[in-house]
N, C-alpha and C positions, 0 to 999 in steps of 0.2 A: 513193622507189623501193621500200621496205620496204610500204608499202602495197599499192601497184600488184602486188608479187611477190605476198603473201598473195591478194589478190583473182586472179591468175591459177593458184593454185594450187586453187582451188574446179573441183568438176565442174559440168560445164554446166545442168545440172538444178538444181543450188545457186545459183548464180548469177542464174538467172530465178526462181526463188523471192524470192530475197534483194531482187531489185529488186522483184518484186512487190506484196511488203510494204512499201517503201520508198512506192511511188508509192499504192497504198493508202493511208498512212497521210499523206502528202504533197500528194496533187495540186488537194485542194478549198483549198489554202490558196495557192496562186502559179495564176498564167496563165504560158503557155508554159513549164512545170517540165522538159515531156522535150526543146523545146529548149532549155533552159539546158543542163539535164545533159549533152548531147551538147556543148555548147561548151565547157562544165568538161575534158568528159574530152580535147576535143581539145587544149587548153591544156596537158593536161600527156603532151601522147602520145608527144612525146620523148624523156622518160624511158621507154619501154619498152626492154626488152634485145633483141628479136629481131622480125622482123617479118609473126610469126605474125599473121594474120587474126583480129580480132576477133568475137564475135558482138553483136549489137546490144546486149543486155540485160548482157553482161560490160563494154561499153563503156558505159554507163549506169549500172552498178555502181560502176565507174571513177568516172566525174564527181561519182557521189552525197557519195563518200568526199571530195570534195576542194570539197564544198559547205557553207555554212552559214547558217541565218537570223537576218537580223539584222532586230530591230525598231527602223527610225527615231526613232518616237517613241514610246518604252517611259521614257523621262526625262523629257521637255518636249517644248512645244510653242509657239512664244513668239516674241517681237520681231521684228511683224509690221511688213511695208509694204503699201500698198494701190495698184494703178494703173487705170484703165480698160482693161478688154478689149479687144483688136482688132476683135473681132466684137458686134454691137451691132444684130442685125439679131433682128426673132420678141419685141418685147417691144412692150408698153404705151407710150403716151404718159408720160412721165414718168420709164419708170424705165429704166436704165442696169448695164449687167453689170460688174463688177471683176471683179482676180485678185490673191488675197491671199497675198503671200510670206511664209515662215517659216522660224524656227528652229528643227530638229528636231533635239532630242539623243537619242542612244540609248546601248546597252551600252558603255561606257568613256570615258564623255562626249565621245564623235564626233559634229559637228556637222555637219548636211548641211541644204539649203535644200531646202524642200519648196513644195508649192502648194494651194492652195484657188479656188474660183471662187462669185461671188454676184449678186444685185442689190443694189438702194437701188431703194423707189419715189418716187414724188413728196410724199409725206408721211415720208419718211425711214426709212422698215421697210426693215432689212436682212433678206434671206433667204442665208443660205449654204446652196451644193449639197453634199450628203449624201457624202462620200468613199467610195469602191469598198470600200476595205480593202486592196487591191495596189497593191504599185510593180512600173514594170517598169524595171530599169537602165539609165540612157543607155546607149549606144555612141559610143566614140572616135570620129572622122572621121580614116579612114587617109588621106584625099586630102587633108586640112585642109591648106590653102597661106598659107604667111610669104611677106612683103612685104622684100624685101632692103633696101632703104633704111630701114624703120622698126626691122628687126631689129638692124642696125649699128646704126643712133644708140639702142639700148638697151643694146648692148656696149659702146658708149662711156660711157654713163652710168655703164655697172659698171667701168670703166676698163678693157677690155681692148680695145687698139687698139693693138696690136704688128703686124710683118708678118706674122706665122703667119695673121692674120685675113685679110689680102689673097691669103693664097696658097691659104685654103679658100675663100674666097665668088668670086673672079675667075670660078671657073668653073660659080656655078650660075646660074641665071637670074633674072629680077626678080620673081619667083612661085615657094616651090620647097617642097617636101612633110616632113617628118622624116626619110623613107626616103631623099630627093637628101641632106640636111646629112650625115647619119650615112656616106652613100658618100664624098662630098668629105673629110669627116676622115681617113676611110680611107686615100682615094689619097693624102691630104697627110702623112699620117703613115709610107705608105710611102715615099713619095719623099725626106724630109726625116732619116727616120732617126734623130731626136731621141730622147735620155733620156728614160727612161720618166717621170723626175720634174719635168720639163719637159714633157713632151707630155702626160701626163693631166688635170695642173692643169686645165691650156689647154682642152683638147674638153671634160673633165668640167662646166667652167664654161659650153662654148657650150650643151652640149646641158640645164645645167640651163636656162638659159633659154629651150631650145625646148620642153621640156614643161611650164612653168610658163604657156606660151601655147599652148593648146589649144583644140581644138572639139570637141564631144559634141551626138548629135543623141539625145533622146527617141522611143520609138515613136508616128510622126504620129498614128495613129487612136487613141492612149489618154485616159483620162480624164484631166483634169489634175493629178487630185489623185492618180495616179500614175505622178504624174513630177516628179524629186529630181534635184537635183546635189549627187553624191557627191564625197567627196574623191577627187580622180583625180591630181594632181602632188604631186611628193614635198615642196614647201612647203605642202601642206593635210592634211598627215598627221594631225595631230589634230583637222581638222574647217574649214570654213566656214562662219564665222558673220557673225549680222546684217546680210545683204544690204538696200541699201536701192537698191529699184528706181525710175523715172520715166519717165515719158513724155515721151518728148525729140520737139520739133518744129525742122526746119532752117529757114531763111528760105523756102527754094522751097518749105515744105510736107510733103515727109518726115518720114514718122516712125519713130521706132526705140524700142525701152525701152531702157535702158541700166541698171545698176544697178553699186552698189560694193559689197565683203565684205571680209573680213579673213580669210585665212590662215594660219593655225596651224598651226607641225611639233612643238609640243611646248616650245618654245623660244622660235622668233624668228615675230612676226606680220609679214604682207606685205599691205598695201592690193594687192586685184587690181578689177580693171573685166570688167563683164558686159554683152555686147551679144547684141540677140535682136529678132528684127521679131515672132514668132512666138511665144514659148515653146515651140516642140520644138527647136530647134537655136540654143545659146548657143557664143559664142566667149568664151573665156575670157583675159584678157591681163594683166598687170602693170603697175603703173602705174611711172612713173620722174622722177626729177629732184629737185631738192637738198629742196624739202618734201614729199616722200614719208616719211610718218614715221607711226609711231602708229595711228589706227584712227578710224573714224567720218566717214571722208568722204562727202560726197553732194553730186551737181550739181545743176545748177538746171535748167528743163526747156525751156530755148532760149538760145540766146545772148545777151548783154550788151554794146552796141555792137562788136556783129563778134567777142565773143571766148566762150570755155566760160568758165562761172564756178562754181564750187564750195568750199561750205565744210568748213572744216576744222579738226581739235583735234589738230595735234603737241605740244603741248607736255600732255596728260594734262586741261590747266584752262580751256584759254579757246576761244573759236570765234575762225575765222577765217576771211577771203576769199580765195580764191586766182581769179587770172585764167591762162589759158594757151588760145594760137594752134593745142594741140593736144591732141587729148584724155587721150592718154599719158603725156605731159610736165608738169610745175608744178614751177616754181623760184619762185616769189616768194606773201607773204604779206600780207596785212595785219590787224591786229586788230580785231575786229567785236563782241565782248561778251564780258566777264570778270563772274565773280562777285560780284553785287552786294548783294542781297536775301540774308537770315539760312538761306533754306532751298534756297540753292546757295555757301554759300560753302566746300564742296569744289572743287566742280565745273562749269562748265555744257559741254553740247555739243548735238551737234543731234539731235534727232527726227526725220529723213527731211528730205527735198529740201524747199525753200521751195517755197510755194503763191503761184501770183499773183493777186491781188487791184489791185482797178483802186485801192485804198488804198497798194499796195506790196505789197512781197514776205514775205507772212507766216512765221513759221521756228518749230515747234515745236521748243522746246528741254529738255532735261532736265537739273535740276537737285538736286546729293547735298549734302544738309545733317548736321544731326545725326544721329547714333546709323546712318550711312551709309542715309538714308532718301532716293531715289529720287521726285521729283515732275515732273510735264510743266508747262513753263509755254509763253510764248510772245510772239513780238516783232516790229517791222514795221522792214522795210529798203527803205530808197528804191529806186524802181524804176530808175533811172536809174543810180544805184548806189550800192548794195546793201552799201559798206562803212559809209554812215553811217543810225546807228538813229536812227527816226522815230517811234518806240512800242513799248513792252513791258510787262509785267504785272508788278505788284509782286508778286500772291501766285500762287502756284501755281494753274496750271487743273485739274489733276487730280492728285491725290493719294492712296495707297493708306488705302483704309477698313478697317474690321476683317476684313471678308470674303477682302482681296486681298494680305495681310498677312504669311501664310503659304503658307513655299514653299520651291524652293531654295536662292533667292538671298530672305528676307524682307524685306517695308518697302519694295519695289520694283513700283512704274510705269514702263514704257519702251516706244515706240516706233519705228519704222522709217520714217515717214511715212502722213500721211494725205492726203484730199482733201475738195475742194467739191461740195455736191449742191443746187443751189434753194436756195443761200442757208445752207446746211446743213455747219458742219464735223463731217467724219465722221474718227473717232480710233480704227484699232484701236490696239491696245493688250496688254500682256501685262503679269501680274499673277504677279509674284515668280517670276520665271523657271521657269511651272513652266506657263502656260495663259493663253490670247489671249481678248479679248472688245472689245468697240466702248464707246466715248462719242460722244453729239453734242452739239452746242452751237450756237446761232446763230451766223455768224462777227460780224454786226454786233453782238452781245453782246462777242465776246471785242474788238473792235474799240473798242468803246466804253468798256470798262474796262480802257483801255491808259493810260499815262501817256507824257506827250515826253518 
């Protein structure tokens, strides 16, 4: 409000100057600047005190003050996954477009997933497209609608399944918006009349879980490489990191990407799930159930006689398999590969979603040995399934050389997943959390130098 008063206290002629300079100095670096600034200032237009008439350039003054630039990726750039593009039409015999996810840190090490796009041709030349240099920020979906049945059985997961719950949701419908939950609390809380320490607990805990599932749509016609998902719920406050995306196929043919990250408020991290047909418009949701734990989840990219199957590292050390009839849910584990070899015996976990191979289900894994040094190795899981290992690699497939050595995190290699080209494993990669670049390999090589 202290702001807002000084800028209304400039004469008019100051105030068009002041923006002047402003966009002057401002507008060859963002697209759409003057409509952001009008969305800044409408954002805060309720703090004015009276409801004198604006003029355009004091209203954009307005917004300037309550703007600021943040560079994504002014820190890193790093722990990449790769998927094939939706669109795959205007190319050569041979070669094939991808969309390369990333980790982008910037100012106060805030982690947000960004994107790239490229080919592979038939001899395995990567070309990655040239980035803009602009983001333009998703937008929320005010219409974005929960599912009443998947909602409950998430509040029952967090154990809140009291009747205060039946006397909010009775009345909303089998589809219902943020705007419907937030009214229903409302009537419910005037009707019932409950303790303020009693009734806050209670809503504060529903509505965190409605904004922890969210939708955000990017602007359709932008380029991809600007367009980010920023931390937008109050569990991502300190960032989204290491999304690992895949190209999901249903039995009938459907496709979807779907991809998992990790959530950070500072404190506590949260496996969430990312669904998208597109890349402009991701739903954002929470995963649930007694092994939701930890960090490094990724599915596999079709089901496993009738079920999702996805592995998994709660416990910090070891991979595992998880099966579940739903893709939000996993209650149960099984052990699929502990530290064996001298240069994972910290660690191992996965590298992105298994690859299929008419040999089994290949799983780029990462493993921390001595002096916390990061290498990718790699391992085959029956197709049939997928909890018992059929081959893996005694030494490491990639390991940092002196080049890739130094950084922010040093002595680290790591991945998000890769894919198959003509026979061709394609490994992006980032090199000591600081910058991303590719390896290939023949898979029948890394196939051949597996051991039972």
């Amino acid at each position: 409000m202290k702001i807002i008063g000084r800028i209304m206290e400039l004469a008019d002629d100051e105030a068009e100057r002041l923006l002047a300079q402003v966009l002057a100095e401002f507008h060859g670096r963002h697209q759409r600047l003057v409509a952001f600034l009008e969305e800044r200032a409408e954002a805060v237009r309720h703090l004015l005190l009276t409801d004198r008439p604006l003029s355009a350039a004091r209203r954009l003054l307005i917004g300037s003050h309550f703007t600021q630039e943040y560079a994504l990726e002014s820190a890193a750039l790093f722990n990449p996954s790769i998927v094939w593009h939706p669109r795959q039409d205007g190319l050569p015999a041979g070669t094939r477009r991808f969309i390369l996810s990333l980790r982008a840190t910037g100012e106060g090490h805030v982690s947000s997933v960004g994107f790239r796009t490229g080919t592979i041709d038939a001899g395995g030349t990567i070309a990655l497209t040239a980035a803009t240099g602009f983001v333009t920020a998703p937008r929320a979906v005010a219409d974005s609608r929960y599912e009443k049945p998947l909602f409950l059985r998430k509040l029952a997961e967090l154990g809140i399944v009291d009747g205060l719950v039946d006397l909010v949701f009775d009345g909303l419908a089998d589809h219902f918006t943020l705007g419907d939950l937030e009214a229903a609390l409302g009537q419910a809380s005037r009707q019932q009349r409950l303790r303020r320490k009693v009734w806050e607990p209670f809503a504060n805990s529903i509505l965190a879980l409605a904004r922890a599932n969210y939708e955000i749509e990017c602007e359709p016609g932008s380029d991809i490489s600007e367009r980010v998902l920023f931390p937008y719920s109050p569990a991502e406050t300190n960032g989204i990191e290491d999304a690992r995306f895949v190209r999901f196929e249903e039995p009938d043919g459907v496709v979807r990407y779907y991809g998992t990250c990790t959530a950070f408020d500072g404190s506590v991290m949260l496996p969430e799930f990312l669904a998208t047909d597109d890349f402009v418009r991701f739903k954002v949701s929470t995963l649930n159930g007694a092994e939701i734990a930890n960090k490094g989840f990724a599915l596999f990219p079709r089901r496993i006689r009738g079920a999702y199957a996805m592995l998994s590292r709660q416990d910090g050390e070891n991979i595992y398999l998880m099966e579940s009839d739903m893709l939000h849910f996993w209650h149960s584990k099984r052990l699929v590969l502990r530290p064996t070899h001298p240069w994972e015996f910290i660690q191992v976990g996965n590298c992105g979603s298994p690859i299929e191979t008419p040999r089994g289900w290949l799983v780029l894994t990462h493993g921390v040995g001595p002096m916390r040094k990061y290498s990718i190795g790699a391992a085959l899981l029956d197709l049939d399934d997928p909890a018992r290992v059929i081959g893996r690699l005694r030494e490491p497939l990639l390991s940092p050389d002196e080049n890739e050595r130094a950084g922010y995190v040093p002595n680290v290699v790591y991945s998000c997943g890769g894919l198959l080209h003509e026979g061709l494993l394609v490994i992006p990669y980032s090199m000591s959390d600081y910058a991303t670049t590719f390896a290939t390999v023949p898979l029948d090589d890394v196939l051949a130098a597996m051991t039972a």
